[in-house]
C-alpha positions as CSV (number, residue, x, y, z in Angstrom):
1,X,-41.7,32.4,-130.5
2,X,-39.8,32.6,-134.2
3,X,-42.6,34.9,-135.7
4,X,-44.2,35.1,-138.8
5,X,-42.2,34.1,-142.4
6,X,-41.9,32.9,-145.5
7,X,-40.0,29.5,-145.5
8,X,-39.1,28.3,-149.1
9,X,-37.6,24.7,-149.1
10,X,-35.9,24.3,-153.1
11,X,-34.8,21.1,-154.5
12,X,-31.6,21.8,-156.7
13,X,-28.7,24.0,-156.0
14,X,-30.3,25.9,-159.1
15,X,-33.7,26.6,-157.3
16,X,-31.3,28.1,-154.0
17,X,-29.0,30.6,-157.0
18,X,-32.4,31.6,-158.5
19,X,-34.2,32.2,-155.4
20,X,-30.9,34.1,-154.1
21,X,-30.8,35.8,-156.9
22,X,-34.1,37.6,-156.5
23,X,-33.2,40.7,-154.8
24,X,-34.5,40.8,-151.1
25,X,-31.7,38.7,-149.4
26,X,-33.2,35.5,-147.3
27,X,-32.0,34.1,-144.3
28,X,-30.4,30.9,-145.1
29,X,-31.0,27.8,-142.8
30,X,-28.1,25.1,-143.1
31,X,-27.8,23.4,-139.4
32,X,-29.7,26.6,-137.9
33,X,-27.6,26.8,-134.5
34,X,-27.3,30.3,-134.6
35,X,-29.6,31.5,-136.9
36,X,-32.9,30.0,-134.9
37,X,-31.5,30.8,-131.3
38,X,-31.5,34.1,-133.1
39,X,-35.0,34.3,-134.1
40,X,-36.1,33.0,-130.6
41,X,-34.3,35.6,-128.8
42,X,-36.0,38.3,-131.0
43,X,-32.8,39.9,-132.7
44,X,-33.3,38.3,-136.0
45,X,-36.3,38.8,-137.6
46,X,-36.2,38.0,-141.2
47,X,-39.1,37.7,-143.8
48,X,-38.0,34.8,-146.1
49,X,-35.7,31.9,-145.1
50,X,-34.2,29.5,-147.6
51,X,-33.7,26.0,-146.4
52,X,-30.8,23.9,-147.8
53,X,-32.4,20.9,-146.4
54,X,-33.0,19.3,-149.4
55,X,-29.6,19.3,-150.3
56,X,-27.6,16.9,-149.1
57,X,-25.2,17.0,-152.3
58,X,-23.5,20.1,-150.3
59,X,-22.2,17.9,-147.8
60,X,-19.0,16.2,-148.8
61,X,-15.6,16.2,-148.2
62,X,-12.9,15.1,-151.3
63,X,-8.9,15.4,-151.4
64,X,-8.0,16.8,-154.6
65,X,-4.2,16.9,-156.3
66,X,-2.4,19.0,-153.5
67,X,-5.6,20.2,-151.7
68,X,-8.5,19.5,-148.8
69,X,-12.2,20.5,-150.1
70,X,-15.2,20.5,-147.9
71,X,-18.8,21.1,-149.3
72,X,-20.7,23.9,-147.3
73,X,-23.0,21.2,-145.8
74,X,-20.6,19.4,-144.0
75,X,-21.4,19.1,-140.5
76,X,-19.1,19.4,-137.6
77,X,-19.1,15.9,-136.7
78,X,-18.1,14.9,-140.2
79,X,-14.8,16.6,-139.6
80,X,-14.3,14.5,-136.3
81,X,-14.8,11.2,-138.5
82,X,-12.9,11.7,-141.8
83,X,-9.2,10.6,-141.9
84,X,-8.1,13.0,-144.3
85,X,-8.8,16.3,-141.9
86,X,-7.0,14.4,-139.5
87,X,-4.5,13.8,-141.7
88,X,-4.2,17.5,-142.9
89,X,-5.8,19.4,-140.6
90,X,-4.7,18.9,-137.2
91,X,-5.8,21.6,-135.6
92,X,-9.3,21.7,-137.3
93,X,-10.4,18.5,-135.9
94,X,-9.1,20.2,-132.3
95,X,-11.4,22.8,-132.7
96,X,-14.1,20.3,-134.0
97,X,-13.5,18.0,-130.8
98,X,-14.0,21.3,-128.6
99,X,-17.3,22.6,-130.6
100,X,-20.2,22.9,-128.5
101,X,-22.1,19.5,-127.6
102,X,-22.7,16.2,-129.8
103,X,-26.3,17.1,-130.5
104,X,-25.1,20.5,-131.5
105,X,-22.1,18.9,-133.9
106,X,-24.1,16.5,-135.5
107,X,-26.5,19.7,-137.3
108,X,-23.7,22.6,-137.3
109,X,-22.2,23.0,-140.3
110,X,-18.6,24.4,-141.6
111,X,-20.3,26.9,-143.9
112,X,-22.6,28.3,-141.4
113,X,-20.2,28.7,-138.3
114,X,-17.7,30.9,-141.1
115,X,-20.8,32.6,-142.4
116,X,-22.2,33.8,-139.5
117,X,-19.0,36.1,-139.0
118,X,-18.8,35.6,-135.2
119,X,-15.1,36.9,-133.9
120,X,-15.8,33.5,-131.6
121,X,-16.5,31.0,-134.3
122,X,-14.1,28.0,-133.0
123,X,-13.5,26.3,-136.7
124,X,-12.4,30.0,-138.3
125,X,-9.4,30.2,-136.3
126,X,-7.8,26.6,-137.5
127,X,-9.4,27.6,-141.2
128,X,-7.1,30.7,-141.2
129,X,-4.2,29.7,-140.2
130,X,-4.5,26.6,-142.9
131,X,-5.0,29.4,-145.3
132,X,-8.4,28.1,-146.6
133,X,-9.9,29.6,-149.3
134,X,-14.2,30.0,-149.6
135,X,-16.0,29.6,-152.9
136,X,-18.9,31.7,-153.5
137,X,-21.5,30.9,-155.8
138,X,-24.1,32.6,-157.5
139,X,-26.5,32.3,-160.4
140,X,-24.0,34.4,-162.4
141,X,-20.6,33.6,-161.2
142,X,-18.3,31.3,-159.0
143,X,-15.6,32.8,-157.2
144,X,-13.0,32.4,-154.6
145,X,-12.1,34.0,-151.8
146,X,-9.5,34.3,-149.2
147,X,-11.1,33.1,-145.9
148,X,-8.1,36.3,-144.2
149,X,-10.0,38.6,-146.3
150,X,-13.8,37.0,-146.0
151,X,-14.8,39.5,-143.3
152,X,-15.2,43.1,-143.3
153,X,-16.4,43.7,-139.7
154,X,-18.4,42.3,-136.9
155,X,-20.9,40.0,-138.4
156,X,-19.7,41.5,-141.8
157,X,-18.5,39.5,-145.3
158,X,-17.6,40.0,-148.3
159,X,-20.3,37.6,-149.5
160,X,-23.2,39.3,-151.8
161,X,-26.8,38.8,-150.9
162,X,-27.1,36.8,-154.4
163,X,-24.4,34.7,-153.3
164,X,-24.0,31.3,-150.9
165,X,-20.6,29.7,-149.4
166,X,-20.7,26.6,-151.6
167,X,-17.4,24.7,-150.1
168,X,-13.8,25.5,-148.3
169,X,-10.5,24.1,-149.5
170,X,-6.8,24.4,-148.3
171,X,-3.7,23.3,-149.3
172,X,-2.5,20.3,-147.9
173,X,0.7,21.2,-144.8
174,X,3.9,19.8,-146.5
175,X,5.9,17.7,-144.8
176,X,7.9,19.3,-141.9
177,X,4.5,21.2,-140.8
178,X,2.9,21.2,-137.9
179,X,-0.5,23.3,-136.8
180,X,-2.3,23.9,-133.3
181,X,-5.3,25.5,-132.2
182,X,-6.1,25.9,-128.7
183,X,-9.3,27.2,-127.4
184,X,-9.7,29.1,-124.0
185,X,-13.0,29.3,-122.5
186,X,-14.7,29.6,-118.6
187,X,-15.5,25.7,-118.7
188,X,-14.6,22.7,-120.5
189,X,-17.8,21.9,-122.3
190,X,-20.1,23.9,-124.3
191,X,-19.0,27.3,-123.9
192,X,-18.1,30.7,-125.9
193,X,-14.2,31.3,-126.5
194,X,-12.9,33.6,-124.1
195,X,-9.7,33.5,-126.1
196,X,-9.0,31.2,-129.5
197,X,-5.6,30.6,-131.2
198,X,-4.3,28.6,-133.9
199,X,-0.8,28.6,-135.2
200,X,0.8,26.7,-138.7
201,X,4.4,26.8,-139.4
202,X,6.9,24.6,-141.4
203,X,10.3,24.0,-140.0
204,X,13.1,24.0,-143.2
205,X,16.9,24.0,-142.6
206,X,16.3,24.6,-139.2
207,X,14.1,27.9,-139.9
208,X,10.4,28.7,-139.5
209,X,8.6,29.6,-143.0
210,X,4.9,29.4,-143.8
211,X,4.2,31.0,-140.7
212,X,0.3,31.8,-140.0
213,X,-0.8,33.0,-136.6
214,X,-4.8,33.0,-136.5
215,X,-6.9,34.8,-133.4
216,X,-10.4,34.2,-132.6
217,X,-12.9,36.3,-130.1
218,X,-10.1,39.3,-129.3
219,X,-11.6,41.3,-132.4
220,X,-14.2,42.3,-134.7
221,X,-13.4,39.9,-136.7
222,X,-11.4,36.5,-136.3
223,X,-7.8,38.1,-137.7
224,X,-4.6,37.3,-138.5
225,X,-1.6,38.4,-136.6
226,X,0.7,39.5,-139.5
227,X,3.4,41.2,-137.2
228,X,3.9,38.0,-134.9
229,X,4.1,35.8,-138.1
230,X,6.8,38.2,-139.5
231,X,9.0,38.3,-136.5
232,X,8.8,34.4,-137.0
233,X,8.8,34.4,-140.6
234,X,12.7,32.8,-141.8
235,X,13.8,32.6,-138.2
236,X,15.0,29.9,-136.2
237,X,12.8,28.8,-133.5
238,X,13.4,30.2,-130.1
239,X,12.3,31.0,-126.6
240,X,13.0,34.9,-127.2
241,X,11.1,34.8,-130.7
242,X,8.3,33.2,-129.3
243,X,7.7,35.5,-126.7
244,X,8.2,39.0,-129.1
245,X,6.0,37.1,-131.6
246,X,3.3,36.8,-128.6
247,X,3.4,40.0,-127.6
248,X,3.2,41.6,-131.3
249,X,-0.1,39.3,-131.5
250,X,-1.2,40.9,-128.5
251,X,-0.5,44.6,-129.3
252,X,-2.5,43.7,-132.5
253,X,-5.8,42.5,-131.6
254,X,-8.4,44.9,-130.5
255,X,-10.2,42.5,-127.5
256,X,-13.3,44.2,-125.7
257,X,-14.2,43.8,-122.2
258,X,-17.6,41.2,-121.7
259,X,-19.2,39.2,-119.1
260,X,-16.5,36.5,-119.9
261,X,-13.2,38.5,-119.6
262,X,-11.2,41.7,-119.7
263,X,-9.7,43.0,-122.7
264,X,-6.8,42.9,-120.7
265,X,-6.9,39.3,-119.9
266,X,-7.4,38.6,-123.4
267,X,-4.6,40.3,-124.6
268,X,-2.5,38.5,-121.7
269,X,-4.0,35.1,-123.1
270,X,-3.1,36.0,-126.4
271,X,0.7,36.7,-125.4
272,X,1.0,33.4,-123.4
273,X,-1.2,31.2,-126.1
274,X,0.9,32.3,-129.3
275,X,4.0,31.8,-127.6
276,X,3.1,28.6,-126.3
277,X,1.6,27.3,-129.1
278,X,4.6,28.7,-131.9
279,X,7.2,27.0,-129.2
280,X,5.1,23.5,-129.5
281,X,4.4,23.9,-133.1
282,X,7.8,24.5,-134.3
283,X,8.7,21.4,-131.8
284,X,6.6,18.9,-133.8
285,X,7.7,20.0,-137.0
286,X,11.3,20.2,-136.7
């Protein structure tokens, strides 16, 4: 049973920033595969939810000057069938191609799986490490926000209650780049990330620069791994690097023991997964 509540269904991207806008903070229903398993199970409760169904103008996805934008309506399937994420975002359309099952791809969208703020979400990880930006809208202002600096804490954003993740953009990798995610989980199909990491470097004059390591389900909050990435960071690619960089990525996440692994075992995934993944990536760049 979902209970009892106020569903309001607007028309116009203006009726969602007014109704946002309105003080008491609705639960917004995009493709609803977490918020309604929620409601089922009892631990989400809310009053009001505001439908976007009525929008399909949110769903898009456009490649402008030097950059990839995606509206926040675009589904997880649309990621898996547009040539120009393939083209510049590798590692996204990995995650995309390992996101739970078709049914659940088809209604999931990109906005909702970052909103949400679970340390699991499998399309943050590639996001990150792309260093995609979010753009927050609300009936006052537009803004832009680092997606490395979108969360605060479990479940926890920088997003307002006024405010709704309108789109996600990133730069487009330069030639010489190369980006990777790799997602470790208990079985194949649809299952929750054990361990998640994506990696984007450029190779230049034989050296690694633009060096992002992203790590998914071994924190709070999906995180960068800023010591690994400077240990990389204007060095040439080796075995030796690799492996410091893998264990500095593992000495900073803060994994939790769970039904599905250890904290240790996450941390020894971690090690082995950014090494791995670094090696390969500065491989296919160079």
């Amino acid at each position: 049973m979902l209970g009892q509540f106020e569903l309001q269904i607007p028309d116009s991207m203006e009726e969602v920033l007014e109704l946002l806008a309105g003080g008491d903070a609705p639960a917004i229903l995009a493709g609803g595969t977490n918020l309604l398993v929620d409601m089922r199970a009892g631990s989400c409760r809310p009053e009001r939810v505001l439908s976007l169904a009525r929008l399909p103008r949110l769903r898009w996805i456009e490649e402008r000057d030097h950059r990839i934008a995606i509206g926040a309506g675009t589904t997880v399937s649309d990621l898996l069938h547009d040539p120009r994420i393939a083209a510049h975002g590798a590692a996204l359309v990995e995650a995309a191609r390992l996101f739970a099952g078709q049914m659940v791809r088809n209604t999931a969208t990109v906005a909702g799986n970052i909103a949400y703020g679970s340390p699991a979400a499998d399309l943050v990880p590639p996001l990150m490490a792309l260093d995609a930006e979010i753009t927050l809208m609300s009936k006052s202002d537009t803004r832009t926000v680092p997606l490395a600096e979108f969360y605060t804490g479990y479940r926890q954003t920088v997003c307002r209650p006024d405010e709704l993740v309108a789109g996600i953009s990133w730069p487009k990798p330069g030639p010489g780049s190369a980006g990777l995610f790799y997602k470790l989980a208990r079985r194949k199909g649809d299952a929750i990330t054990v361990t998640g990491v994506a990696v984007a470097l450029s190779v230049a004059n034989g050296r690694m620069t633009d060096l992002r390591i992203a790590l998914g389900a071994v924190a709070p909050t999906v995180m960068r791994a800023r010591k690994a990435e400077a240990i990389l960071e204007g060095k040439a690619p080796s075995d030796a690097r690799f492996d410091r960089a893998g264990a500095a990525a593992a000495a900073e996440c803060s994994p939790i023991d769970d039904i599905r692994a250890s904290a240790d075992y996450r941390r020894h995934t971690v090690h082995a997964l950014v090494r791995r993944l670094a090696g390969e990536a500065a491989s296919r760049a160079a």
